[in-house]
C-alpha positions as CSV (number, residue, x, y, z in Angstrom):
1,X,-10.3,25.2,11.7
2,X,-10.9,26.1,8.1
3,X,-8.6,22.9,6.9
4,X,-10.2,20.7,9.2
5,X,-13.8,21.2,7.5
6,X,-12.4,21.0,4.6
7,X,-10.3,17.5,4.9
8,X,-13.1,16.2,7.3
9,X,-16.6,17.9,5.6
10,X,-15.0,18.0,1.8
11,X,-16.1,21.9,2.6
12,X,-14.8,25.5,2.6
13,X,-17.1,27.0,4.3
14,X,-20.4,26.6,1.7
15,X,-18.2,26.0,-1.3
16,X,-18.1,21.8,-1.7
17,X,-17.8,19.6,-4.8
18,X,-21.0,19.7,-7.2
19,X,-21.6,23.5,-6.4
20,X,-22.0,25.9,-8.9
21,X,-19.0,28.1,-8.7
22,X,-21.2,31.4,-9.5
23,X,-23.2,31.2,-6.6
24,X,-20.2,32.1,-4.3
25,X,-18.8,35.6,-3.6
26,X,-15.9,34.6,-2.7
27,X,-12.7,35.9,-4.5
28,X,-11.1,33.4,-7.1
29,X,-8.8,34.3,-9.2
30,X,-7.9,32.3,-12.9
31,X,-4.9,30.0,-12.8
32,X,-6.3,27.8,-16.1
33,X,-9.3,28.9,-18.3
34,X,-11.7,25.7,-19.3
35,X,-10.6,24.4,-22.9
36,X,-12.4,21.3,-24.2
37,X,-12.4,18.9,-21.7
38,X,-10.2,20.1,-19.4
39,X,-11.2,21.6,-16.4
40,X,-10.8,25.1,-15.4
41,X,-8.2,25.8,-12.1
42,X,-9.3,29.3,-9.7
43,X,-6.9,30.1,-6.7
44,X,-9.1,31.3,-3.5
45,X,-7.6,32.8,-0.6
46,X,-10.0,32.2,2.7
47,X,-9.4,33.0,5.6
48,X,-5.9,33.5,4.8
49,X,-6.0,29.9,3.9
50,X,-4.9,29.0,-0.3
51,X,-6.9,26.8,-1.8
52,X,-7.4,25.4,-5.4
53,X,-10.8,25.0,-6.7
54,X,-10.9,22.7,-9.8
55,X,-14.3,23.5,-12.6
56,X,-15.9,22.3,-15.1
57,X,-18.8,23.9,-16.9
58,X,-19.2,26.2,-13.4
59,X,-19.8,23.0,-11.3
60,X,-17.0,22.4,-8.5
61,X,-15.4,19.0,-9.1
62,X,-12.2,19.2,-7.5
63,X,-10.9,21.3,-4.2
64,X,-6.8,20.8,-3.0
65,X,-4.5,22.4,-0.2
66,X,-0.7,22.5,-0.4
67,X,1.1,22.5,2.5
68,X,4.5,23.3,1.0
69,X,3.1,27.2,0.6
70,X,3.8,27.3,4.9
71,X,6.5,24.9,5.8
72,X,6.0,25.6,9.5
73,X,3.0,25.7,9.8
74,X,0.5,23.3,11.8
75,X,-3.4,22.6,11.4
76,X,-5.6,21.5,14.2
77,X,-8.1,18.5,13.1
78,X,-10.3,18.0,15.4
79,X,-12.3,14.2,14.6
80,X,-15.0,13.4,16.9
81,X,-12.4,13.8,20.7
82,X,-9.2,14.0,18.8
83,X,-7.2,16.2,17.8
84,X,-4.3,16.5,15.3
85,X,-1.6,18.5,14.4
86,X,-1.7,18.4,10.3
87,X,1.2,20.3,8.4
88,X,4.1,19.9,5.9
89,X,6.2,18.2,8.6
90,X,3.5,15.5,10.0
91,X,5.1,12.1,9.1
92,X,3.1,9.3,7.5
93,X,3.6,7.1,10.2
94,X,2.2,9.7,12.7
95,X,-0.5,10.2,10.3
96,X,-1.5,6.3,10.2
97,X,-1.2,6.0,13.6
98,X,-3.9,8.9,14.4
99,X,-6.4,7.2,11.5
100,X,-6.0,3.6,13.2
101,X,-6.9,5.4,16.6
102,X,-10.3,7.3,15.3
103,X,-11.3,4.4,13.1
104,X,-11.1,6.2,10.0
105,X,-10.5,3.6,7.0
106,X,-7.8,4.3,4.7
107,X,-6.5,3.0,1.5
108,X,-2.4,3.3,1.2
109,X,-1.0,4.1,-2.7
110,X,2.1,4.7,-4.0
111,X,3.3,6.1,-7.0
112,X,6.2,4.2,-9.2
113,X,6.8,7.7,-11.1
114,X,6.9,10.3,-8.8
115,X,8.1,8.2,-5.3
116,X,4.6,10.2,-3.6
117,X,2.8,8.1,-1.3
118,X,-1.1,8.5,-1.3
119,X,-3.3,8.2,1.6
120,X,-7.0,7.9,0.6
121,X,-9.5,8.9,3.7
122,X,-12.5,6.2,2.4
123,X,-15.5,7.5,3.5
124,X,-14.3,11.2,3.9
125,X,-13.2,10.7,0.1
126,X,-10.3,12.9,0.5
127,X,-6.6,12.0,-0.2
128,X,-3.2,12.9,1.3
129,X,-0.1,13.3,-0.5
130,X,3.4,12.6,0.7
131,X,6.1,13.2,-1.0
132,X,9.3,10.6,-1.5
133,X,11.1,12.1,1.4
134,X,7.3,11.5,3.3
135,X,6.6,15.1,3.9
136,X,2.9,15.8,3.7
137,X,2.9,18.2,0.3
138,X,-1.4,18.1,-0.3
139,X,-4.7,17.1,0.7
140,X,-7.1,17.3,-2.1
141,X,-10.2,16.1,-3.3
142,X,-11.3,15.3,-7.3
143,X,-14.7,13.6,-8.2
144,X,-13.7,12.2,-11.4
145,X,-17.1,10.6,-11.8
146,X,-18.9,14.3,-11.7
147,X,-16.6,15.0,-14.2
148,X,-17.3,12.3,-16.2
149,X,-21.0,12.7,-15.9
150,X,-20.8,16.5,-17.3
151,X,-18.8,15.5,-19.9
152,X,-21.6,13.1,-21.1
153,X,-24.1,15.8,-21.0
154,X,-22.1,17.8,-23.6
């Protein structure tokens, strides 16, 4: 349930993009410290979920899965009276199939340099990752443009 908030709502629990990372109690622990302009990158287990939190200057701008941590294992999302079965081994075409049903627009990109297909969830503003041999590898979200806008302010 806790992946399905998060590719759906953008969410882990309270934690979302554009929240100050203080103001959680949550455990993170420091992959990358901040340095310049690049952002800072905290692991957080939830709910013995692994996530990536991406921050800049304390604010929450990017938040990322990886399925290849659990090969076997399957998420249910649940989207309005659907449900679907999310993990490593869902195949693109299952995945397409399952947005064209619910509605959900989508934008398809694909990478020349790393062979990764890219499917981008429009309004949900969340994007799916699948590798060359279309295994789903990551869901993750990144608000370049709060980025941006912090940057400006320094």
């Amino acid at each position: 349930m806790i992946l399905s908030e998060f590719i759906l709502n953008n969410q882990i629990d309270e934690l979302k993009i554009g929240s100050d990372i203080r103001n959680f109690k949550m455990r993170f622990h420091n992959i990358t410290k901040e340095k310049g302009n690049v952002p800072s990158l905290y692991g957080l287990d939830y709910k013995n979920e692994y996530f990536e939190i991406t921050s800049f200057k304390n604010t929450i701008i990017g938040i990322s899965y990886d399925f290849q941590y659990n090969i076997d294992e399957l998420h249910d999302i649940y989207f309005e009276n659907f449900k679907f079965a999310l993990g490593y081994k869902t195949s693109y075409n299952d995945l397409v199939e399952f947005l064209k049903n619910v509605n959900l627009d989508f934008e398809v990109h694909t990478s020349n340099e790393t062979d990764n297909t890219e499917v981008e969830l429009k309004k949900i503003k969340i994007t799916l990752v699948f590798s060359h041999n279309h295994k789903l590898i990551k869901a993750y979200i990144f608000d370049r443009k709060l980025h941006e806008t912090i940057l400006k302010t320094m």
